[in-house]
N, C-alpha and C positions, 0 to 999 in steps of 0.2 A: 504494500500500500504506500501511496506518497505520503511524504513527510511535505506539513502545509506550511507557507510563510504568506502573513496576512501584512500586507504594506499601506497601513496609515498615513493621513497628512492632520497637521496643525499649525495654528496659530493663522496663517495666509494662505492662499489656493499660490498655483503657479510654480511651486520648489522645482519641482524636477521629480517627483514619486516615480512618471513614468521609463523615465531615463537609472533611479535608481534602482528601480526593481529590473529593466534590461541589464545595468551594468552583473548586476545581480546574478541572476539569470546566466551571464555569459563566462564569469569566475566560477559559478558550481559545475559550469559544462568541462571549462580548463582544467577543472580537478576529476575530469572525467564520469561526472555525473548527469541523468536524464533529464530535461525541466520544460516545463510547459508554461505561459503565465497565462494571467485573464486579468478582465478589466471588470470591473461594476461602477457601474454607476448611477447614481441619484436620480437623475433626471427624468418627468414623465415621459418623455417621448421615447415610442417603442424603442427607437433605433438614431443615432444620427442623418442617416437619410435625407428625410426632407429640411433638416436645420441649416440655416444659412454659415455658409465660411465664415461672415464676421460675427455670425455668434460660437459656432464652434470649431475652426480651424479645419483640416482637408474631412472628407470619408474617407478611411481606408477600406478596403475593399480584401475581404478576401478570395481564395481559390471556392470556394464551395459558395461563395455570393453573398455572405453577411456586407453588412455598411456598416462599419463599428468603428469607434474611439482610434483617435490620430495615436494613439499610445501603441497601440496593437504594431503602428509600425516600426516605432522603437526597438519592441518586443523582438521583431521580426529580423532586424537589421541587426540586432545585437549576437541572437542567438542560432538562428537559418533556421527555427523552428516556425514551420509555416502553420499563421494562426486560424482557426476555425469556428465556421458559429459559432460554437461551445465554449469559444473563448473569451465573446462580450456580452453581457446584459445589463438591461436596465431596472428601473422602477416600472417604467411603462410596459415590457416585457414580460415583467413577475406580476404584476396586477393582471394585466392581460391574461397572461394564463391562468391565473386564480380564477377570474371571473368567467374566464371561459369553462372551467371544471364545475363552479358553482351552478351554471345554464344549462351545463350537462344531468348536473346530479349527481354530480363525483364525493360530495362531501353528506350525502345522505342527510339532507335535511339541516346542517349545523349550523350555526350561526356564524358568519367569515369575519373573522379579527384577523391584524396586523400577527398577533402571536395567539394562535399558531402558526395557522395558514400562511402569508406571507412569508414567516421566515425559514417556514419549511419548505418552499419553494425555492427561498435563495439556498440550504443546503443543501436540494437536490441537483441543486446547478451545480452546486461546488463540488458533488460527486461525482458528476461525470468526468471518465478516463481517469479516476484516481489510481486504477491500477496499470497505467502505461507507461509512466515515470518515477522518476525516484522523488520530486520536487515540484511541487507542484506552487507557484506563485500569485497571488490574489492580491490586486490591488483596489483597495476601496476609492471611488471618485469622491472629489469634493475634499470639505478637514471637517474635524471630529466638531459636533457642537451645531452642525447643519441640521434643521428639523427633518428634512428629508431624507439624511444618511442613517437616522437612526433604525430602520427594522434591519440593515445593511451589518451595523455596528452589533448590532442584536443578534442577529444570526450567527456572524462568525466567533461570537462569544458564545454562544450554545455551543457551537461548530466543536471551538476547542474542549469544552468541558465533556463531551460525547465521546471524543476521539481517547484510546489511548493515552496515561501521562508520556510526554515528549513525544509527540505526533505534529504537534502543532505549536506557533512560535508568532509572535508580533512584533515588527520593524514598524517604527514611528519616524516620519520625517518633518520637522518643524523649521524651524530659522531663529539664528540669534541675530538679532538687529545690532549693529555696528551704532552706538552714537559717538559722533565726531568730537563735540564738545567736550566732553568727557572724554575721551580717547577710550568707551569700554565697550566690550560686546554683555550684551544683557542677557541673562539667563531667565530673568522671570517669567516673558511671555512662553518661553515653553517649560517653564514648570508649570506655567498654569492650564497649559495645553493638555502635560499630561494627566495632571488632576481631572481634567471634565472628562479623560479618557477611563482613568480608573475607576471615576465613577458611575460610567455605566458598567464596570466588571472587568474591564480589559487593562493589563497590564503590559507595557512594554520590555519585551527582554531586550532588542537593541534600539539606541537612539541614534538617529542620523541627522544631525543639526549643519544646514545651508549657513555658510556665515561669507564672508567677505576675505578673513585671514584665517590663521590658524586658529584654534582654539588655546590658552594655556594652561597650564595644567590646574592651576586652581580654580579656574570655570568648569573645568571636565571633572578634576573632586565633584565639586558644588552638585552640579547636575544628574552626575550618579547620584551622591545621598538624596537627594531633593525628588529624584523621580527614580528609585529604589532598582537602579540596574548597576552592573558591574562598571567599571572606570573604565575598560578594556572596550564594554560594548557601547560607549559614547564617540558615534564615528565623526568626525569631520568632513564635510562635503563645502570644498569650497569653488568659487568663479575657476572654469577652466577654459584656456583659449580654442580647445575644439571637444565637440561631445565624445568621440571617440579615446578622448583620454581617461575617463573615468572608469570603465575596467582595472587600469594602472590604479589610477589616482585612490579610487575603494581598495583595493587590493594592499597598496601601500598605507592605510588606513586602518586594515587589519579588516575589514568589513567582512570578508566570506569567513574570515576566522573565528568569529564573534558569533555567527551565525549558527557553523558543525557545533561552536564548543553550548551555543544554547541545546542545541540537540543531543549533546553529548556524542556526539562522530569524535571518536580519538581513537587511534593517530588518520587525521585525513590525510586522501593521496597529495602530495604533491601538485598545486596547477604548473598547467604548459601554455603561459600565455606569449606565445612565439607569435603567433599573429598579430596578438594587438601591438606585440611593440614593432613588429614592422608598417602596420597602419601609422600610428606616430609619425615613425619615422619618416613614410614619404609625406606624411603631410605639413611636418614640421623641417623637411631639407628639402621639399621644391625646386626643383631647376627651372622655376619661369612662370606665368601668370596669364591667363586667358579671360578675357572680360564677354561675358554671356549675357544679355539681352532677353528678358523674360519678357513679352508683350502680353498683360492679364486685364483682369476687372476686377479681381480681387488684392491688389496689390497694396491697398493699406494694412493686411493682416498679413505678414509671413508664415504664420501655420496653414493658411488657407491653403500654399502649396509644399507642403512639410517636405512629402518624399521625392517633391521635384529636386529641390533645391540641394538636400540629400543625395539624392540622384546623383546630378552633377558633380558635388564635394566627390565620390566616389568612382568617379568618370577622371576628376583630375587627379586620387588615389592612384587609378589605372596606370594614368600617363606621367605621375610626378611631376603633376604642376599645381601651381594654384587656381583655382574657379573662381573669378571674382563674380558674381550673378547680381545683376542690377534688376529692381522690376521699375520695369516701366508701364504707368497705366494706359491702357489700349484706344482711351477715349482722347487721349491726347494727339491721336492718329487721324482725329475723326474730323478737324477743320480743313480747310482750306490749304495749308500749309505744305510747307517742304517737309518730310519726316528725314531726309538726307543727314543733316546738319545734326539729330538724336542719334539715329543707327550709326551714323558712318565711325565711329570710336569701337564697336562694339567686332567683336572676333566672329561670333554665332548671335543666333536669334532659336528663341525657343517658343514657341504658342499654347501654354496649356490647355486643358479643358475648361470646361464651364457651361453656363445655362441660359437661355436669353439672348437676346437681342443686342443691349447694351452693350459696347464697344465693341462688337464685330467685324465694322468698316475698319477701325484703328488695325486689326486682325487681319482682315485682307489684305490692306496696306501692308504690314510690317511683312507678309508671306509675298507680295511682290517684290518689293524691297530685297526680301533675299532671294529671289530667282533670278532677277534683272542684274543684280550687283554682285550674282555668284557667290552670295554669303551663305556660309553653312546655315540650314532650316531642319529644326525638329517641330514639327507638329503635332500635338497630343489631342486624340477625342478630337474636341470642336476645333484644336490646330489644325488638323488633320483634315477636317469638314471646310474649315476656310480657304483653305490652302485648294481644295479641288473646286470652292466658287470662282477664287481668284481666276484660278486655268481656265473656267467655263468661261469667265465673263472675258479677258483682257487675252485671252491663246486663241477660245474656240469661238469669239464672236457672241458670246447668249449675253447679251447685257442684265437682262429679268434674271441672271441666274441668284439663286437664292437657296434658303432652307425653309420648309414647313414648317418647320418651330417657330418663326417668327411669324409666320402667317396668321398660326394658332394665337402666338401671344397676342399680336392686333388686331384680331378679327377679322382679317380682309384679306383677299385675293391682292398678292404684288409681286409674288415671284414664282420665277420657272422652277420646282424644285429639283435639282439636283442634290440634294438633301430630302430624305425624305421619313416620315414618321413608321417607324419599327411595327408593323404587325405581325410580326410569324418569325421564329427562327426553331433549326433546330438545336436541342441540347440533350446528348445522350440518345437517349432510343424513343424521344419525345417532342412533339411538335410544341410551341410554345405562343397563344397566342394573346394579343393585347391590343387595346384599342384607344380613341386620346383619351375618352374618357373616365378610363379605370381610374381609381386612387393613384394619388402621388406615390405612397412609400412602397417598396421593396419592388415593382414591378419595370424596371428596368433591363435590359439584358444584363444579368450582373454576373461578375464568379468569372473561372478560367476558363476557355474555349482555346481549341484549337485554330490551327491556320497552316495553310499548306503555301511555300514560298517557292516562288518561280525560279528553277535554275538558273545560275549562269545571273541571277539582281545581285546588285549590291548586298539589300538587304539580306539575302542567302547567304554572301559570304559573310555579314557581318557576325550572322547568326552562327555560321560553319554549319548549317543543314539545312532541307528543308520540310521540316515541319517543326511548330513551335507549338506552345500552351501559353497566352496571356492573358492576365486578368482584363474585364471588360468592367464599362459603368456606364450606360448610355441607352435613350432611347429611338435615336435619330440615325442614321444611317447612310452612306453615298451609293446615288442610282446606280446599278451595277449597268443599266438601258446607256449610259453616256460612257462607258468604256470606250468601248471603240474610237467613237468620235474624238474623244480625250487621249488614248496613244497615238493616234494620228497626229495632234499636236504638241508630243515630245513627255508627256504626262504617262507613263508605265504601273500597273496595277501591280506590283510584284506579289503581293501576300491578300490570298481569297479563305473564304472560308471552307473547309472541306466538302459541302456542296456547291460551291462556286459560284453562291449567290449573294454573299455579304464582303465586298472590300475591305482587306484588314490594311493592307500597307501601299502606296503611293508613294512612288518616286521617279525624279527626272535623272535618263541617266546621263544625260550630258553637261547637266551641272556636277558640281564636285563632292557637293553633300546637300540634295532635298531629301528629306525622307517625311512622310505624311503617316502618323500611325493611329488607328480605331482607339486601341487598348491604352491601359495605361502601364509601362516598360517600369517608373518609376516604381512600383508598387512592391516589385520582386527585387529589387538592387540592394546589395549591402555593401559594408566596405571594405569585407576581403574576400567579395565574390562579385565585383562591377557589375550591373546589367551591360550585355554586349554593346546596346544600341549607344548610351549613353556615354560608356568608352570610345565607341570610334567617333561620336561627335565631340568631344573636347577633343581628339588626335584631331579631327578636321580641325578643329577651331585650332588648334596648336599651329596645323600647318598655315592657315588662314596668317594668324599672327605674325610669319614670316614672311610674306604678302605686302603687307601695309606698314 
């Protein structure tokens, strides 16, 4: 059975839980251990799905088609453990299914309270696949003291009291605020964190305190005695110049050692973290610097494109260099103007996904801009979709060329779609169909699909084969009816779906690097295993570099 570690926040939302439960995660794999994480969280809404980027940062997407918590991809990138429905849920989730069992008659009549119901619901969650690992990670959303986190908080304190003594373990992650004035870091606010912890029943064996410097020893005294854990298990977690240092920096912090000796693991294996210190190292000895061009709409929130941006960082990992990625908002594309005098500083251009109408034209623009100027072009999702109105409208003559989606959004007949709204695909040994006016959530084409790539494309070599699995998130699609027309004007379909009826990838191949892609590439990249695509565009952009 796994041995459970529950990873708490206090005092402020925003620490890093996500990142400390991956660094986590990725030191118990170096000592050669099994681990899976999960995410919970507070929030009603079933799913991430229909929430907007500036309220909650990107969807991540997994292979089996959840939309879950931007943490999953943390998770994911930290440990190559690819995450699965089973790995997010919410309040909206656990109610849902409550209420769906009470409609049934699943509870014979009973009367549905938060306890039991409820948080026998989050335990069963927490059971799933407890026997397929040695470690199993749980991270609660939100910090202790949230009206909403408590049946969350409640469960996984039943949780541990159920389980086996030493089965189950609590990491607490707070902040000591740095005051200037005084030159101190203050320990109160999270002794007082841990108090509103303890007294819902939950004690922490290790503390992980976010601060600015070191911690010194007589704050680390204070803090054991005051929130009753060992000296040894008050970890320091301070500002680090790249996220991929924290594996080291916990490691050297004693954190996974704190952890076995809560469970009583003695003597643990030795870790083998050969990797991470070669990640560092090329990110921290760089031979050169590549400046990438993100054309968005969401470009006032950078988590909006977490694992793009990641993406890239690991693309220049690939090539040991640096990725400087700038976002530039899309709408700024959309006057009258020259966009020359913005792009032209820039190595690559990159076009996320997204939804909507809203900066679109800025998005055609910045995808001519790189075909005309020979600038390396990555298109993601609606990059991807832009990038083949452009060639409709300014290669193949269709001025009206457009997407349906915008059509839907206005109400009105205005464009030719070559973009067009998804009713049917297949998946698996199953027809799949949808119409505009289903529900918004989960009904997307989501999750991994295949794609079969044309010999002898670029993208086949990028790939070294041809056939790929990438994850999808979309409900719009390129008329596969304008192929033709479209490789006639230098526009190549290289990558079809294995019925040969959904365009997965677009590229010109007489430019140096267009590549136009459905899926999103970003999703599966970590940073000691580059996504392909991502590596050979920073290599273009490297070689662009020496261009200009």
């Amino acid at each position: 059975m796994a041995r459970y570690i529950f990873i708490t926040g206090g005092v402020v939302s925003s620490l890093g839980k996500g990142l400390a439960s991956a660094a986590l995660g990725a030191l118990l794999q170096a000592r050669g251990y099994s681990v899976r994480l999960r995410k919970l969280d507070p929030y009603l809404n079933v799913d991430p799905g229909t929430m907007s980027p500036f309220e909650h940062g990107e969807v991540f997407v997994t292979d089996d088609g959840a939309e879950t918590d931007l943490d999953l991809g943390h998770y994911e990138r930290f440990t190559g453990v690819a995450a699965r429905a089973t790995d997010s849920v919410s309040s909206g989730r656990i109610y849902s299914n409550v209420l769906d069992k009470e409609r049934r008659g699943d509870y014979l009549g009973k009367t549905i309270q938060v306890i039991p119901h409820v948080t026998n619901e989050i335990k069963d969650f927490l059971e799933i696949g407890s026997d397929e690992v040695d470690f199993m990670l749980c991270e609660i959303g939100g910090t202790v003291g949230d009206i909403e986190g408590l049946p969350f908080f409640e469960a996984i304190r039943q949780f541990g009291q159920e389980k086996p003594r030493g089965q189950c373990i609590f990491m607490h992650l707070t902040l000591l605020p740095y005051i200037a004035a005084s030159g101190e870091l203050k320990t109160k606010p999270t002794q007082h964190s841990v108090k509103e912890l303890r007294s819902i029943g939950i004690a922490p064996d290790v503390l992980v305190c976010r601060s600015e410097m070191p911690i010194p020893e007589k704050e680390r005294a204070k803090l054991a005695l005051f929130c009753n854990v060992r000296p040894e298990s008050v970890i320091a977690a301070q500002d680090l110049r790249s996220i991929y240092e924290a594996p080291l920096a916990y490691h050297a912090e004693g954190l996974d050692q704190a952890v076995l000796d809560a469970f009583g693991i003695s003597p643990a294996p030795r870790p083998k973290l050969e990797k991470w210190y070669d990640v560092v190292d090329r990110i921290h000895h760089a031979e050169g610097e590549v400046k990438v061009a993100i054309v968005g709409k969401y470009t006032q929130l950078e988590d909006a494109y977490k694992s793009i941006a990641e993406a890239l960082t690991h693309g220049g990992i690939a090539n040991r260099v640096k990725v400087k990625a700038e976002w530039i908002d899309a709408e700024l594309f959309e006057k009258d103007e020259d966009i020359a005098p913005i792009l032209e500083g820039y190595h690559a251009i990159l076009v996320p996904g997204g939804f909507g109408e809203r900066g679109t034209q800025g998005k055609i623009r910045a995808a001519q801009f790189a075909r005309e100027r020979r600038v390396p072009y990555l298109g993601i999702c609606l990059g991807m979709q832009m990038a083949v109105v452009e060639a409709s409208r300014n290669l193949l003559g269709l001025e009206e060329a457009g997407s349906e989606e915008f059509d839907h959004e206005a109400g009105a007949k205005r464009f030719v779609h070559v973009i067009y709204h998804l009713k049917e695909w297949v998946e698996g040994n199953r027809t799949i169909k949808r119409e505009v006016s289903d529900d918004k959530g989960g009904t997307m084409r989501l999750g991994a699909y295949d794609a079969m790539l044309l010999p002898g494309s670029q993208a086949a070599e990028i790939y070294g084969s041809t056939s790929i699995s990438e994850r999808h998130r979309h409900r719009y699609e390129v008329d596969i009816k304008y192929r033709d027309k479209l490789e006639e004007c230098g526009l190549r379909f290289s990558g079809l779906s294995p019925d040969g009826r959904l365009p997965e990838i677009v590229e010109i191949p007489e430019h140096p690097w267009y590549i136009g892609v459905q899926f999103h590439p970003e999703l599966k990249s970590k940073p000691f295993a580059p996504h392909p695509l991502f590596a050979d565009f920073v290599r273009a952009a490297v070689e662009q570099s020496r261009l200009v």
